[in-house]
N, C-alpha and C positions, 0 to 999 in steps of 0.2 A: 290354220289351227289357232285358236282365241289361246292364248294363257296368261298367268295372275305372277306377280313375282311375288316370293314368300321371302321373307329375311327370319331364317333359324340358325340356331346353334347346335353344334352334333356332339358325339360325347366322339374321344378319340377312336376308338372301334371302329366307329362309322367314316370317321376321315378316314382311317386306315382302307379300311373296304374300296373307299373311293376310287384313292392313289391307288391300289392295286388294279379295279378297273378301269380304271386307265391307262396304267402303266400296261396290261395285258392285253390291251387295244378293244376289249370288250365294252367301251366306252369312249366318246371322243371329248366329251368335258365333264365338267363337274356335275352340271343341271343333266346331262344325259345318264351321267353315273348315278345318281341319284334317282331318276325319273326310271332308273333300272329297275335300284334297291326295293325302290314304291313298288311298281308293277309286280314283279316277280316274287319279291319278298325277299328279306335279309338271307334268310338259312340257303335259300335257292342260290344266288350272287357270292352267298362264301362255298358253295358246294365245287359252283363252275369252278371259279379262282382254283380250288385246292387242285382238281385237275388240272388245271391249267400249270399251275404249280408243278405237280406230281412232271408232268409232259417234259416242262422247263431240266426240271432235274433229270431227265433218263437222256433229254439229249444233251445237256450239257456233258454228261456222264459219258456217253458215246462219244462226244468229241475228242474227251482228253484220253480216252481209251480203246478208243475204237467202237466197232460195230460187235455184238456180243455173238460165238460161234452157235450157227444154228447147226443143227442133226443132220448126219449125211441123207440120214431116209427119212427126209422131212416130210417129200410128197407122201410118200407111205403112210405116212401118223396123220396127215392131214383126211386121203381117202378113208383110212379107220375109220377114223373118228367123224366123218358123213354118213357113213354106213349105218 
């Protein structure tokens, strides 16, 4: 693959986005992070993160809490609701 190096400057938002994908592992550097942002588009990159996000917090939640009590007649509510 041919590519160009660009030297630009981001406004903080877009650094912020970055560090996040990568911190999330949805990116493995910067130029990937960004070559994200490009393709997919900004709204798209912060949509994944917030799930990503969201995920972050229900298991940390579960860790320090446990696992949350599921219905005794779960398979029940599940076949209903196939039906």
């Amino acid at each position: 693959m041919v590519s160009n190096v660009i030297a630009l400057r981001i406004d903080e938002n877009t650094s912020n986005l970055i560090d996040k994908l990568i911190k999330y592992n949805l990116a493995n550097n910067k130029a990937d992070a960004l070559r994200l942002i490009m393709q997919s588009g900004m709204q798209s990159a912060k949509k994944t993160i917030e799930r990503k996000e969201k995920s972050h917090t229900i298991i940390k939640k579960w860790k320090e809490k446990g696992l949350p009590e599921l219905p005794q007649d779960l398979s029940e509510i599940s076949m209903q609701e196939r039906d």
